[in-house]
C-alpha positions as CSV (number, residue, x, y, z in Angstrom):
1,X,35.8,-118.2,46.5
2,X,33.1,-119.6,44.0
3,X,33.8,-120.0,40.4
4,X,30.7,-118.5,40.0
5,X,31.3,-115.4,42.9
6,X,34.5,-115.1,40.9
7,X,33.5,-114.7,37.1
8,X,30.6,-112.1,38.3
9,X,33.3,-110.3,40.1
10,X,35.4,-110.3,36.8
11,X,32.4,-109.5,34.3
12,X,31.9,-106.7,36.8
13,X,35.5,-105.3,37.0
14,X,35.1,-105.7,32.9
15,X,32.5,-103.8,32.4
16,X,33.2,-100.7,34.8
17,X,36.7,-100.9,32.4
18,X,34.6,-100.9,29.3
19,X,31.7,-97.9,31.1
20,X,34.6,-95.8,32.4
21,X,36.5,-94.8,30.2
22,X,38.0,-91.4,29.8
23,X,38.6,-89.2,33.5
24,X,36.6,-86.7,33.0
25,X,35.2,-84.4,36.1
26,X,34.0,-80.8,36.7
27,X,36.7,-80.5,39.2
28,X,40.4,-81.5,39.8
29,X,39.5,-83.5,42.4
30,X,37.0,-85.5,40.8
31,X,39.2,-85.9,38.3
32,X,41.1,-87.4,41.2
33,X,38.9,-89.6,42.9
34,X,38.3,-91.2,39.2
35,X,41.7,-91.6,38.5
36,X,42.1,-93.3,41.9
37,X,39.0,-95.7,41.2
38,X,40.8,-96.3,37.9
39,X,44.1,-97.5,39.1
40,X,42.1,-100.0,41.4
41,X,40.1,-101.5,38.3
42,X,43.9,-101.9,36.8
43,X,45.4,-103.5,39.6
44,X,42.2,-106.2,40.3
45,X,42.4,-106.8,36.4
46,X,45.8,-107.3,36.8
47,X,45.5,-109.9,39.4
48,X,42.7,-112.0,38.2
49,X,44.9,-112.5,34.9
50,X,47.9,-113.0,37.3
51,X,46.0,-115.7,39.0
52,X,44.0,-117.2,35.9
53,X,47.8,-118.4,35.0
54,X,48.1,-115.9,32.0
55,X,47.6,-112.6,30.7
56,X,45.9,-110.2,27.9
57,X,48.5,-107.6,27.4
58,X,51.8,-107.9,26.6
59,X,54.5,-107.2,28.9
60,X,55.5,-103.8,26.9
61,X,51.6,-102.7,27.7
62,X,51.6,-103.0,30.8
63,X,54.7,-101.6,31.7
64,X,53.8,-98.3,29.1
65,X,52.2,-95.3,31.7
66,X,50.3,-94.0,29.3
67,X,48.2,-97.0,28.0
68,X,45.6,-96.9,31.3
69,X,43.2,-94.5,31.5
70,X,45.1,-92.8,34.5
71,X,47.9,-92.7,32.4
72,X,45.7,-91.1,29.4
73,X,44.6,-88.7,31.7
74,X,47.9,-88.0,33.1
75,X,49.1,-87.0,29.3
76,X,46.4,-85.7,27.6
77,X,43.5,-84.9,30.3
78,X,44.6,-82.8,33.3
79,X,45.0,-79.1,32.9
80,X,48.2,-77.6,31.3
81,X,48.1,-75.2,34.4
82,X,48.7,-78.3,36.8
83,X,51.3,-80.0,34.9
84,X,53.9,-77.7,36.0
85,X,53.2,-78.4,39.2
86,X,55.1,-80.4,42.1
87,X,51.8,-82.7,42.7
88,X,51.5,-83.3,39.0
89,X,55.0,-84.1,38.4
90,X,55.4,-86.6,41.4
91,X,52.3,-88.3,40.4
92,X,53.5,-88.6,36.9
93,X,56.7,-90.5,38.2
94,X,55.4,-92.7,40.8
95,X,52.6,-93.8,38.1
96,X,55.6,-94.8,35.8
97,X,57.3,-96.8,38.3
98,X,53.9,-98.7,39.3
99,X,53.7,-99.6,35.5
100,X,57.6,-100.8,35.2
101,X,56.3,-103.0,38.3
102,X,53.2,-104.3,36.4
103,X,55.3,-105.1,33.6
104,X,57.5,-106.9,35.1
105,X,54.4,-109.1,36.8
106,X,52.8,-109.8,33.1
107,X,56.5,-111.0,32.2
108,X,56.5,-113.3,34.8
109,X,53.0,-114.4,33.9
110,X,53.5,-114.2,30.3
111,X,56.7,-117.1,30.5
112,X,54.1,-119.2,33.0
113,X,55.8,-118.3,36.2
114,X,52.9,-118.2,38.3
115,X,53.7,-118.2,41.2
116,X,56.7,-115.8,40.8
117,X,54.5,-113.1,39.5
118,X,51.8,-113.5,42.5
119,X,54.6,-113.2,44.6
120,X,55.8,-110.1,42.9
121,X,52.2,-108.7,43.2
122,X,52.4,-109.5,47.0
123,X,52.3,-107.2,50.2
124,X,56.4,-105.5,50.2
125,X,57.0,-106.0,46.7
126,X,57.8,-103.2,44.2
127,X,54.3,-103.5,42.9
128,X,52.2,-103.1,46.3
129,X,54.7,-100.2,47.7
130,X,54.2,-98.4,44.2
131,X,50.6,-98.7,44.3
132,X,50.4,-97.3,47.7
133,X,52.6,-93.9,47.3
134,X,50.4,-94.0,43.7
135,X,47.2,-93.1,46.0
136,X,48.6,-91.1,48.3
137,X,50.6,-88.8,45.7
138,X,47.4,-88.8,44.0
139,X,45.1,-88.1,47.4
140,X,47.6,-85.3,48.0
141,X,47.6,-83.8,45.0
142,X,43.2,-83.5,45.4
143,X,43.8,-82.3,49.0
144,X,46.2,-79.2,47.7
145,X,44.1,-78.9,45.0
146,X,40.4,-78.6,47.0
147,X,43.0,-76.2,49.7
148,X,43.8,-73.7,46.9
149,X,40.4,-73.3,45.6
């Protein structure tokens, strides 16, 4: 890819970061679908730093759930009434297992192992399989939600 396709593509994926901010949303579920859109900002940000041979968080950050915004939102936005519940709390532990993941990718980055921590954001790896139940815990938790309602 360009150099210049790639830095628009970063300047972008900055400044949706910088616009998004807190997940906020009349409803659960677009509280949701935000949260979901968040993660995805994460993970690209994750990768370009990954791939740009460094990083700008420290290890501890990244591996902290409650430093993104999902993670903010998680603690301190959702409902009390949903917390209790099964959706909430599987959510809540799959989101802190993605971020022990992503922590362990800036390490690697962080002590200039490249390559070891693209391979550890790779298709199988701890990383990808977290990400992946991340989404769907989080698309099931919007589908019971909009089923209740």
């Amino acid at each position: 890819m360009p150099a210049t396709v790639v830095s628009f593509k970063y300047r972008l994926i900055r400044n949706r970061c910088l616009v998004m901010g807190a997940i906020t949303g009349a409803t659960l579920q677009e509280q949701i679908q935000k949260a979901i859109t968040a993660h995805g900002i994460f993970k690209v940000r994750l990768g370009q730093m990954v791939e740009a041979g460094g990083t700008e968080m420290a290890p501890a950050v990244a591996a902290a759930d409650d430093q993104c915004p999902l993670g903010q939102w998680l603690y301190g936005g959702v409902d009390p009434s949903e917390k209790s519940g099964p959706q909430y709390q599987m959510v809540r532990d799959i989101h802190a297992a993605f971020h022990r993941a992503a922590g362990e990718v800036v390490a690697l980055s962080s002590a200039r192992k490249r390559t070891e921590a693209l391979e550890a954001m790779e298709f199988g790896s701890t990383f990808k399989q977290a990400s992946a139940k991340l989404v769907i815990a989080l698309t099931t938790w919007a589908d019971s939600s909009a089923k209740a309602a």
